[in-house]
N, CA, C and O atoms as CSV, one atom per row, in Angstrom:
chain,resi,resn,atom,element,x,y,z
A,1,UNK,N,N,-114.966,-66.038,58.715
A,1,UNK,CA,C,-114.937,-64.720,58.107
A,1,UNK,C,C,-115.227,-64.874,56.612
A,1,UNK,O,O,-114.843,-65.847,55.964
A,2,UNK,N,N,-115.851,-63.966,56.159
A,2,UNK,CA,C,-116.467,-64.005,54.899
A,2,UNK,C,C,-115.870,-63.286,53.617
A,2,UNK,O,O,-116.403,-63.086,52.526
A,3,UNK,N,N,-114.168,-62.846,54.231
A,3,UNK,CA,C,-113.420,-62.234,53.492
A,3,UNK,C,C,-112.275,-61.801,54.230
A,3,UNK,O,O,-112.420,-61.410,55.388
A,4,UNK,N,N,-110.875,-61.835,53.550
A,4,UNK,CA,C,-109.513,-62.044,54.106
A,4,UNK,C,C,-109.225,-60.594,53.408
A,4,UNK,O,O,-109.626,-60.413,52.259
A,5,UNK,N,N,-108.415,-59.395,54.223
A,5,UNK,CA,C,-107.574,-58.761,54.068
A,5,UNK,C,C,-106.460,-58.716,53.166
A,5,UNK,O,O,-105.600,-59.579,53.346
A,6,UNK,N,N,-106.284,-57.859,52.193
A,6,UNK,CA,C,-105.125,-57.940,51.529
A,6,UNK,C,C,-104.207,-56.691,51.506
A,6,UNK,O,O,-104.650,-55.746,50.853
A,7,UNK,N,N,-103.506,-56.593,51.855
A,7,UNK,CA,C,-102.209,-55.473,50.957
A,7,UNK,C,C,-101.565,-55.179,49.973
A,7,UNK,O,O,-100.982,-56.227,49.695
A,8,UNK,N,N,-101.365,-54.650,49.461
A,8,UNK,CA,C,-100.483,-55.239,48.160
A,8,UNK,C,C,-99.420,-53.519,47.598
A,8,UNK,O,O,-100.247,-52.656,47.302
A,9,UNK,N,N,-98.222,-53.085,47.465
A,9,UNK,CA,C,-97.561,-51.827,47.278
A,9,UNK,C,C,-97.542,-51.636,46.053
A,9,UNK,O,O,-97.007,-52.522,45.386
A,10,UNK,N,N,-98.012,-50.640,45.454
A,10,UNK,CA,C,-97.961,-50.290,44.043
A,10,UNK,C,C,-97.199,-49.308,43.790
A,10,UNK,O,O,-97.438,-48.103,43.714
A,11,UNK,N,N,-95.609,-50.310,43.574
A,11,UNK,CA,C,-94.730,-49.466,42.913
A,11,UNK,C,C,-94.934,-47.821,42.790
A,11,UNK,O,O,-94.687,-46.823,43.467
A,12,UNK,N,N,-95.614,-48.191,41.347
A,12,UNK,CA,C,-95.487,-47.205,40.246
A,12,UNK,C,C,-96.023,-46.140,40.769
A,12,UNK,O,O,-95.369,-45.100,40.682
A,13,UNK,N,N,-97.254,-46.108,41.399
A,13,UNK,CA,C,-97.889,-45.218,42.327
A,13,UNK,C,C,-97.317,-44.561,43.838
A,13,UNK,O,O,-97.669,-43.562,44.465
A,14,UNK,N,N,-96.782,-45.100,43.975
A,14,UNK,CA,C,-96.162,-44.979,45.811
A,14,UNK,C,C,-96.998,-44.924,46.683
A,14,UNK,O,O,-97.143,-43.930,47.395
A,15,UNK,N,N,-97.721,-46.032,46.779
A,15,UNK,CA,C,-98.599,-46.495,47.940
A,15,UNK,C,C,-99.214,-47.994,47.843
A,15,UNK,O,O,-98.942,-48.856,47.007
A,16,UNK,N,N,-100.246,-48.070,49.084
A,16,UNK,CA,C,-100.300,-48.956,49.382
A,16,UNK,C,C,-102.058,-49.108,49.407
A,16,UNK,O,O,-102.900,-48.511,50.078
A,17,UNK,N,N,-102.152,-49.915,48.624
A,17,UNK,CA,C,-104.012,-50.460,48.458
A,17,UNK,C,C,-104.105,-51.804,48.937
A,17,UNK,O,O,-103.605,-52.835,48.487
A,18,UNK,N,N,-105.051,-51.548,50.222
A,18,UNK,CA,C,-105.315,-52.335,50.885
A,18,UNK,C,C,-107.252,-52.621,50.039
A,18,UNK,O,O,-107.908,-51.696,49.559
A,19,UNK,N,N,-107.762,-54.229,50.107
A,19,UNK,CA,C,-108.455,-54.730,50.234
A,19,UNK,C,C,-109.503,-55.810,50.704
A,19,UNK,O,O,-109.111,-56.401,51.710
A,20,UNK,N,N,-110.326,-56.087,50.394
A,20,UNK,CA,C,-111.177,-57.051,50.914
A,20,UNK,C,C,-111.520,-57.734,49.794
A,20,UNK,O,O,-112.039,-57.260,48.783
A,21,UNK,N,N,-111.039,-59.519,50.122
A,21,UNK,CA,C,-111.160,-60.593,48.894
A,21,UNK,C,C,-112.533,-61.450,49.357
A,21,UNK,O,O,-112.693,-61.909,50.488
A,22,UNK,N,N,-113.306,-61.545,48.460
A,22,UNK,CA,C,-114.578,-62.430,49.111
A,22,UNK,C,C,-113.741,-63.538,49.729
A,22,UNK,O,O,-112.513,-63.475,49.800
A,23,UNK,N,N,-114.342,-64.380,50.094
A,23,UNK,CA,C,-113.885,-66.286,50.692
A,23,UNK,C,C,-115.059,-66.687,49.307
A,23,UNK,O,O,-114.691,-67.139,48.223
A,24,UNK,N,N,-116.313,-66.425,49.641
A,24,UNK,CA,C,-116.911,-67.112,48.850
A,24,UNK,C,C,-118.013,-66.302,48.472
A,24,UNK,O,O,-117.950,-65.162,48.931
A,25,UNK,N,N,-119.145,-66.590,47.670
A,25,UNK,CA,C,-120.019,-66.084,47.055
A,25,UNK,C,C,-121.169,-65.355,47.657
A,25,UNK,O,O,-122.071,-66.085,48.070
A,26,UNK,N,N,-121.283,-64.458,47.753
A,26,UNK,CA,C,-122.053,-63.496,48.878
A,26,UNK,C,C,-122.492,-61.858,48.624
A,26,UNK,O,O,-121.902,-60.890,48.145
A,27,UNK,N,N,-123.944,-62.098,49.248
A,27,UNK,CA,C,-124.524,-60.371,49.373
A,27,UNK,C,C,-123.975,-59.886,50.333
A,27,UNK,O,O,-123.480,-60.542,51.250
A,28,UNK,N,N,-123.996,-58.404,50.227
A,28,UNK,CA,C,-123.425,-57.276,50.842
A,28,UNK,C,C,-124.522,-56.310,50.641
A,28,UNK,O,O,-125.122,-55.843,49.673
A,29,UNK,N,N,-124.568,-56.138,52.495
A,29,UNK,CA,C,-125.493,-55.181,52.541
A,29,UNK,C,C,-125.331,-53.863,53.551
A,29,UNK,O,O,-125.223,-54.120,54.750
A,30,UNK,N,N,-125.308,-52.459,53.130
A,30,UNK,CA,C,-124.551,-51.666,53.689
A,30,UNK,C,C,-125.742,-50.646,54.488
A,30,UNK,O,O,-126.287,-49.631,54.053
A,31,UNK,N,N,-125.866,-51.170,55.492
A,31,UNK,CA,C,-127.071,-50.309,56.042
A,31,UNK,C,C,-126.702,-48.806,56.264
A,31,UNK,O,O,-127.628,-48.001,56.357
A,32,UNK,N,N,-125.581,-48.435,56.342
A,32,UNK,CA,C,-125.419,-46.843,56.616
A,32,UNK,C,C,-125.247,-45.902,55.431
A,32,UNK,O,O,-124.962,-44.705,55.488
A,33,UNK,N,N,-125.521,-46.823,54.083
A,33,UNK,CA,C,-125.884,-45.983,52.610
A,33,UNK,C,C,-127.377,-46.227,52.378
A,33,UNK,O,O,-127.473,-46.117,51.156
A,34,UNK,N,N,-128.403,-46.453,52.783
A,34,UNK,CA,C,-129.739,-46.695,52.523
A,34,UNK,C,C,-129.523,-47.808,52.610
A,34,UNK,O,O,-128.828,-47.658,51.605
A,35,UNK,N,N,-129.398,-49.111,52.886
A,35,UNK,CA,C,-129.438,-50.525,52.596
A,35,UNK,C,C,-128.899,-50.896,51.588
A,35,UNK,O,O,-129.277,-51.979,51.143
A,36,UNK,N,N,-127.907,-50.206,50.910
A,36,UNK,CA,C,-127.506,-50.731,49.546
A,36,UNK,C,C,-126.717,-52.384,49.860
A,36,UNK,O,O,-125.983,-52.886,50.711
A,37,UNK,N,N,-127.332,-52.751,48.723
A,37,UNK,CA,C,-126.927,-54.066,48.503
A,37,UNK,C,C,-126.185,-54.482,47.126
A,37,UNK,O,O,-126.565,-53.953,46.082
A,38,UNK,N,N,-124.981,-55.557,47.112
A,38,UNK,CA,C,-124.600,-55.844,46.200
A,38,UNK,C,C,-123.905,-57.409,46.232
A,38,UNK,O,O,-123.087,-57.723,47.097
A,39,UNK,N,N,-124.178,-57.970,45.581
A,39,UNK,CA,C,-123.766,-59.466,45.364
A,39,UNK,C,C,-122.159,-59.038,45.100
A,39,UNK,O,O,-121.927,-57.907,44.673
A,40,UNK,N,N,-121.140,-59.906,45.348
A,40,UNK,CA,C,-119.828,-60.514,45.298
A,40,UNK,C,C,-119.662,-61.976,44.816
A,40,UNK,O,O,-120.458,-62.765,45.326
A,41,UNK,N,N,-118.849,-62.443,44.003
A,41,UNK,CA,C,-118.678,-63.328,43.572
A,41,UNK,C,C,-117.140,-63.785,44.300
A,41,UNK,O,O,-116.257,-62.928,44.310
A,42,UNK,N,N,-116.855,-65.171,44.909
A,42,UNK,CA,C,-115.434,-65.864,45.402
A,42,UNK,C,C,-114.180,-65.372,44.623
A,42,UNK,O,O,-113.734,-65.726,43.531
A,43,UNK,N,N,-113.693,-64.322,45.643
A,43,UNK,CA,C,-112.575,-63.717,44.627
A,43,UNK,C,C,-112.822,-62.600,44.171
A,43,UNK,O,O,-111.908,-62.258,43.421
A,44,UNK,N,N,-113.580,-61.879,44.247
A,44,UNK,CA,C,-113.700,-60.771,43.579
A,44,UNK,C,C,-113.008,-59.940,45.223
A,44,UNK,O,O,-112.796,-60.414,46.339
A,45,UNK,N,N,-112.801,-58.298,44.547
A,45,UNK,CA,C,-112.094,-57.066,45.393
A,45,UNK,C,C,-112.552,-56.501,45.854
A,45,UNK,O,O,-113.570,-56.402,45.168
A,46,UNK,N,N,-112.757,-55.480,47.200
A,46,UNK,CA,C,-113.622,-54.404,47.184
A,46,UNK,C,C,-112.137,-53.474,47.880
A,46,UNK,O,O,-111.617,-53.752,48.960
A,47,UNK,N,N,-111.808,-52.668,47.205
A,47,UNK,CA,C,-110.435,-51.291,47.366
A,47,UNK,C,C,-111.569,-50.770,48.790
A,47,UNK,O,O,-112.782,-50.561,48.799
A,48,UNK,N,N,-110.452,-50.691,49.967
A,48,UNK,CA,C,-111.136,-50.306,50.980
A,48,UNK,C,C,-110.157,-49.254,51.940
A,48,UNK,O,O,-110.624,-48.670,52.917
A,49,UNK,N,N,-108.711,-49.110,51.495
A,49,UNK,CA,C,-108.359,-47.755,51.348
A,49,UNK,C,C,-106.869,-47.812,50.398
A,49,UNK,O,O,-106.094,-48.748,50.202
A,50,UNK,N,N,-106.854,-46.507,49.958
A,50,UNK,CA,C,-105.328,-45.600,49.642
A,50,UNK,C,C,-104.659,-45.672,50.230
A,50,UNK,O,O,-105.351,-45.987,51.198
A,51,UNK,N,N,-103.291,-45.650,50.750
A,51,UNK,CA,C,-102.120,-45.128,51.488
A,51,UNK,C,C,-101.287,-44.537,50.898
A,51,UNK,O,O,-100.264,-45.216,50.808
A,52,UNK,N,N,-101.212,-43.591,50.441
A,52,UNK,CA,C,-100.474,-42.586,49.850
A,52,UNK,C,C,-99.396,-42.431,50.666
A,52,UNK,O,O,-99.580,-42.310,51.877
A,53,UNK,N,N,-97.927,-42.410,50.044
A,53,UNK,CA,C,-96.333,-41.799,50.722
A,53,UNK,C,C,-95.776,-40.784,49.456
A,53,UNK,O,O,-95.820,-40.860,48.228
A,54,UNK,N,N,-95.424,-40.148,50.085
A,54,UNK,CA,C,-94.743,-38.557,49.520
A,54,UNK,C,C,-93.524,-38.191,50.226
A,54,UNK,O,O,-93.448,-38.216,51.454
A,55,UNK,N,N,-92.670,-37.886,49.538
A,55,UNK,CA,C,-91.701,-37.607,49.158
A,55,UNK,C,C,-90.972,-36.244,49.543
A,55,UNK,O,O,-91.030,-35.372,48.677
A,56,UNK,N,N,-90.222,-35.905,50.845
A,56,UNK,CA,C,-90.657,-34.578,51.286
A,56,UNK,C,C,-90.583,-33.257,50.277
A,56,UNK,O,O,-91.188,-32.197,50.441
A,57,UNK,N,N,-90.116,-33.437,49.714
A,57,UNK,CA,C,-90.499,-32.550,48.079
A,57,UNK,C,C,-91.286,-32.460,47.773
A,57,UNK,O,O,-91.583,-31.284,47.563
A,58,UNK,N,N,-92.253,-33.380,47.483
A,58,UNK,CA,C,-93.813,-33.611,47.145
A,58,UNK,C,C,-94.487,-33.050,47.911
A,58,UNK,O,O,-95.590,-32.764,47.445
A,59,UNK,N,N,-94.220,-32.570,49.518
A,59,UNK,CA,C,-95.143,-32.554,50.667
A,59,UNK,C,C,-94.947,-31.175,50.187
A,59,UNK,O,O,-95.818,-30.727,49.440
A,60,UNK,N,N,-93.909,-30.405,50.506
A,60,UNK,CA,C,-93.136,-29.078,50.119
A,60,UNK,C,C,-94.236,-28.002,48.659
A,60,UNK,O,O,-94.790,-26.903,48.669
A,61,UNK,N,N,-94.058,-29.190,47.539
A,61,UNK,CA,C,-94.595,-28.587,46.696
A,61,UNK,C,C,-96.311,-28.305,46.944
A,61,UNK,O,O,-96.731,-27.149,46.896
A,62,UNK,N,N,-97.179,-29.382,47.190
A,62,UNK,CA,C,-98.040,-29.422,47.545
A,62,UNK,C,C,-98.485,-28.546,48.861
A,62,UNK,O,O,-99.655,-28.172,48.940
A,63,UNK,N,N,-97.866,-28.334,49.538
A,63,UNK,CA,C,-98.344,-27.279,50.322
A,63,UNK,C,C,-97.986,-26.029,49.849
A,63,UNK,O,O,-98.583,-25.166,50.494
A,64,UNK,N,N,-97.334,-25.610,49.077
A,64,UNK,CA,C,-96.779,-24.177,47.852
A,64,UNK,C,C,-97.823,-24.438,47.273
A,64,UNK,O,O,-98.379,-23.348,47.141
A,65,UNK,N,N,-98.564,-25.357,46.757
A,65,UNK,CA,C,-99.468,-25.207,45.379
A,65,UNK,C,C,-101.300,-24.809,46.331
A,65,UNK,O,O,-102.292,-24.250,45.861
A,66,UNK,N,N,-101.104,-25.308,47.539
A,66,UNK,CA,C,-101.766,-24.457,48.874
A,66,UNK,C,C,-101.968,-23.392,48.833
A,66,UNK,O,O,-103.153,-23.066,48.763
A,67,UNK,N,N,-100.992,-22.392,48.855
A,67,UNK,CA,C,-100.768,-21.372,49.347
A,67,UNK,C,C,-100.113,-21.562,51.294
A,67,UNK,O,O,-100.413,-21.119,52.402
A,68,UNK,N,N,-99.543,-22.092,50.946
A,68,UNK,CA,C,-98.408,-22.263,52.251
A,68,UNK,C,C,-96.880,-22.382,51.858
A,68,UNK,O,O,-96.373,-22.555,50.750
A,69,UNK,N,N,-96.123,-22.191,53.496
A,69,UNK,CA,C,-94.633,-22.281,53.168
A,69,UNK,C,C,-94.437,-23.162,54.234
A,69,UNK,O,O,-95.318,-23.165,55.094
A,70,UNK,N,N,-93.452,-23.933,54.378
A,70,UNK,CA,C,-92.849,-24.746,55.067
A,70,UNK,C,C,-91.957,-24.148,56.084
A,70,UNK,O,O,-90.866,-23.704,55.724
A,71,UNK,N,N,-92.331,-24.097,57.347
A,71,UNK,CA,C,-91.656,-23.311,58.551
A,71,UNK,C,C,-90.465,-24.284,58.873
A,71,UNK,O,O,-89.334,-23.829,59.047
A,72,UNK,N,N,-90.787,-25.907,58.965
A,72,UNK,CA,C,-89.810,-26.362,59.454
A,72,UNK,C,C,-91.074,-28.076,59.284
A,72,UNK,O,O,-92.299,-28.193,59.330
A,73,UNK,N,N,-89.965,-29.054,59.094
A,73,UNK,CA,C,-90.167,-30.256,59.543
A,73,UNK,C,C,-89.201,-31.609,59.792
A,73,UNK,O,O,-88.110,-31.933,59.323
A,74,UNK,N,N,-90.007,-32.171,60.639
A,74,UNK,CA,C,-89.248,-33.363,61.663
A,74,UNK,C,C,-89.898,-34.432,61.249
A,74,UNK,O,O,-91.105,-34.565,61.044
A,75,UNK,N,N,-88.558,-35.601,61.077
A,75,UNK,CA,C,-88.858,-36.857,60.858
A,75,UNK,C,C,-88.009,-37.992,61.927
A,75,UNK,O,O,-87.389,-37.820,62.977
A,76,UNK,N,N,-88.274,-39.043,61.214
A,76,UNK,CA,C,-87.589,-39.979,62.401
A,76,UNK,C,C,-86.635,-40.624,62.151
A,76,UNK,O,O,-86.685,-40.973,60.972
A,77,UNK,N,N,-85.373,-41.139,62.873
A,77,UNK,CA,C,-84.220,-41.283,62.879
A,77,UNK,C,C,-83.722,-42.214,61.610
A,77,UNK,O,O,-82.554,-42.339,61.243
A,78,UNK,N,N,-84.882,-42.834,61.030
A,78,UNK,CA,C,-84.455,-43.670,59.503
A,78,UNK,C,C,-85.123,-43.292,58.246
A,78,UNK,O,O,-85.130,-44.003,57.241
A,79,UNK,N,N,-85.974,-41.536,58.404
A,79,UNK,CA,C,-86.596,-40.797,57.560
A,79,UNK,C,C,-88.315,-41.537,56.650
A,79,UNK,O,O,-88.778,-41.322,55.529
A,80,UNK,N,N,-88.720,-42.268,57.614
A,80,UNK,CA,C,-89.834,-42.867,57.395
A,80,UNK,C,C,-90.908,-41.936,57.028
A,80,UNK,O,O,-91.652,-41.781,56.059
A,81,UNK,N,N,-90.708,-41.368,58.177
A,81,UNK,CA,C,-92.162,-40.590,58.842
A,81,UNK,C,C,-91.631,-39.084,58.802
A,81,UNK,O,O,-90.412,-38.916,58.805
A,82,UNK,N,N,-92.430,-38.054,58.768
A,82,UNK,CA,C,-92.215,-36.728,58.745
A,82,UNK,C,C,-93.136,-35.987,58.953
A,82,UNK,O,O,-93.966,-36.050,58.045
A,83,UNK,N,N,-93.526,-34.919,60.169
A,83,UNK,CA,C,-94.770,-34.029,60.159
A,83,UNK,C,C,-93.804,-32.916,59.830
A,83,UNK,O,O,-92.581,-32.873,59.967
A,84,UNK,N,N,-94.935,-31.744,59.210
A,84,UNK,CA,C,-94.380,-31.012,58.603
A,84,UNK,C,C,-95.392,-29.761,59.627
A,84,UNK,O,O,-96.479,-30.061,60.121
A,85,UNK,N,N,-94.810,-28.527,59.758
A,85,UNK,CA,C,-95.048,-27.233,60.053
A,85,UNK,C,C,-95.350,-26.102,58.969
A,85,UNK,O,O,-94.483,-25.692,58.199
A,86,UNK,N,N,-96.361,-25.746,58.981
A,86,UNK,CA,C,-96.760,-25.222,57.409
A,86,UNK,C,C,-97.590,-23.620,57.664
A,86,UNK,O,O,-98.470,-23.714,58.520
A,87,UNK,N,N,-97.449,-22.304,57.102
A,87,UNK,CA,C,-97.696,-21.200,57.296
A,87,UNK,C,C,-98.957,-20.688,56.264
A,87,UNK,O,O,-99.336,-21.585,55.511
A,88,UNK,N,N,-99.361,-19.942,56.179
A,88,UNK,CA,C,-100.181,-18.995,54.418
A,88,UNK,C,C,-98.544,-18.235,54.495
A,88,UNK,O,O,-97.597,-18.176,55.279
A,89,UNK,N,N,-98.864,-17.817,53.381
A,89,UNK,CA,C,-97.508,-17.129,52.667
A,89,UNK,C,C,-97.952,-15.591,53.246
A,89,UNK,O,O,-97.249,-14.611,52.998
């Protein structure tokens, strides 16, 4: 493999940026953007997603700043996870 997976939690942010670390020195070529191509150097990053966590307050406000209200929501027995039920005002 021509590059190892990373994770890494950023505090300050509240989430989680996952990437791709070269192994070693190598083109990259992305046929489903026109063929774009780009050299990598051993060690270098490519950010390959966000994981954003919120705060059910955060979820609350953000769907108010929507134009929605919060009908009701359920999480799981150690408050990990939470889907939320959401209206227009």
């Amino acid at each position: 493999m021509a590059s190892e997976h990373c994770a890494a939690w950023n505090d300050a942010d509240s989430r989680i940026e996952m990437q791709l670390v070269a192994r070693n020195d190598q083109s990259v070529r992305i046929s489903a953007l026109d063929g774009l191509e780009f050299d990598l150097r051993a060690g270098e990053h490519i950010r390959t997603e966000i994981s954003a966590k919120f705060t059910p307050s955060q979820v609350h406000q953000e769907l108010a700043e929507a134009g929605l209200v919060t009908e009701s929501a359920w999480t799981d027995h150690r408050d990990r996870f939470m889907v939320t039920l959401a209206r227009p005002r």
